[in-house]
N, C-alpha and C positions, 0 to 999 in steps of 0.2 A: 489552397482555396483561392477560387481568384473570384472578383468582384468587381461590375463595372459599373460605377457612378454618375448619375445624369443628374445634374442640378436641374428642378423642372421647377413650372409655377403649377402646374397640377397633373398629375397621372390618374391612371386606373386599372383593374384589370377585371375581365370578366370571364368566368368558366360557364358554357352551356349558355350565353346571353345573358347570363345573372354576374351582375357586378359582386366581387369577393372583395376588394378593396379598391380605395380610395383616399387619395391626400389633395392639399394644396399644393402651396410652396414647400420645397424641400427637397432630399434625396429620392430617386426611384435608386434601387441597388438589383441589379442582374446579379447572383450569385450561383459559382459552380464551385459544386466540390469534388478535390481530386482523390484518386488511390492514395490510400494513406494518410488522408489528413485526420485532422486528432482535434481535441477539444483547445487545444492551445491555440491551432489558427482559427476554430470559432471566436477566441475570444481577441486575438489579435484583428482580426476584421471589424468585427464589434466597434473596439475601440479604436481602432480609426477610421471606422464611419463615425462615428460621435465624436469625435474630436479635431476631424481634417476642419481648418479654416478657409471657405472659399466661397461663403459666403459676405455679400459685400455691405460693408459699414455705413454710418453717415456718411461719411467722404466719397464712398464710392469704390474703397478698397477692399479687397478683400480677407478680410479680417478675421470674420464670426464663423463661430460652426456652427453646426443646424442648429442646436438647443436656442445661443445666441440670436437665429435669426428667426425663430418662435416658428420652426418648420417641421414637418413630419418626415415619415420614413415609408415607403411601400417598397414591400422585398420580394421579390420574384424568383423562383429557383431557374436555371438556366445550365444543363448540362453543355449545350452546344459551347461553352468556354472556354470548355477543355477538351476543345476539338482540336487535332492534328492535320495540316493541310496543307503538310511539305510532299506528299509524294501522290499522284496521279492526283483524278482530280473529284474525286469521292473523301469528305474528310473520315477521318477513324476515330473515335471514343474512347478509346481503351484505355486513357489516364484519367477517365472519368471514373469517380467511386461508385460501388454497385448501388444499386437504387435503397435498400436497405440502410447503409452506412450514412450514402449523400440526405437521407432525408432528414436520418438523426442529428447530422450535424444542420442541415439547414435549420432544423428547429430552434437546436443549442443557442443561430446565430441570434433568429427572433427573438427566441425568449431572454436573450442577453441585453437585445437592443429593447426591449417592453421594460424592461428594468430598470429604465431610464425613466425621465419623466417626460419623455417625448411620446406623442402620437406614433403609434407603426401599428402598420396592417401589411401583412403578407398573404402573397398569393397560395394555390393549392397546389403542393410539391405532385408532379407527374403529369399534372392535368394541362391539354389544349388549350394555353392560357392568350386573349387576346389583349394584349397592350398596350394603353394610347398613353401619350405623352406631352406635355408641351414642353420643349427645351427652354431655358433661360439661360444666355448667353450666346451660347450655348455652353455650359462648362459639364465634361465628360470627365472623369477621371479612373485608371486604372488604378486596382490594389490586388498583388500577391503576395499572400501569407508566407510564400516560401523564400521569395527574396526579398522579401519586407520590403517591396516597393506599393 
């Protein structure tokens, strides 16, 4: 499962020109799930999206994680992740989980991260989703469940 973290002061997302979700300050997380990912890297995701600190303190460092920094969560599924784009120049899919599988687990990941007493709103798995953003920082960060980075 990999998952890409944008530290924002507010996101959104809209399916069919109808907003589906919406935060302030906090995570947006792109999430893709790969063939064979299992309910253990839902929850290793999970928790470290709730628990990364890079959110930044009185001082100005970065310290807090979202809870700490009284921020939300908006989760967007994203196959294109687990895109391959080492050979010609068409990327391939194929370590992408079938739509089936990937949506189960996308679910597992929300309803893990709702469990919290954090704000999350996630977008609609499959759907033409259009994404605004505003970065803060800009701080990005990568997470894969498989190398536990």
């Amino acid at each position: 499962m990999r998952a890409v973290l944008q530290r924002v002061s507010r996101a959104s997302v809209r399916v069919d020109g109808q907003a589906v979700g919406s935060i302030e300050q906090g995570w947006l997380i792109l999430l893709g799930v790969a063939q064979g990912d299992s309910i253990r890297d839902a929850e290793w995701i999970a928790g470290k999206i709730l628990g990364l600190r890079a959110f930044e303190d009185e001082a100005g460092k970065m310290n807090w994680d979202v809870s700490a920094a009284k921020g939300s969560l908006l989760v967007v599924s994203q196959f294109t992740l687990l895109a391959d784009c080492r050979k010609g120049r068409r990327p391939s899919f194929t370590e992408a989980a079938p739509p089936t599988e990937a949506k189960y687990l996308y679910e597992q990941v929300c309803d893990r991260l709702r469990n919290s007493t954090l704000h999350v709103e996630c977008g609609v798995f499959q759907a033409d989703m259009k994404v605004e953003l505003v970065n803060d920082g800009p701080v990005t960060l990568l997470l894969d469940s498989r190398t536990g980075t």
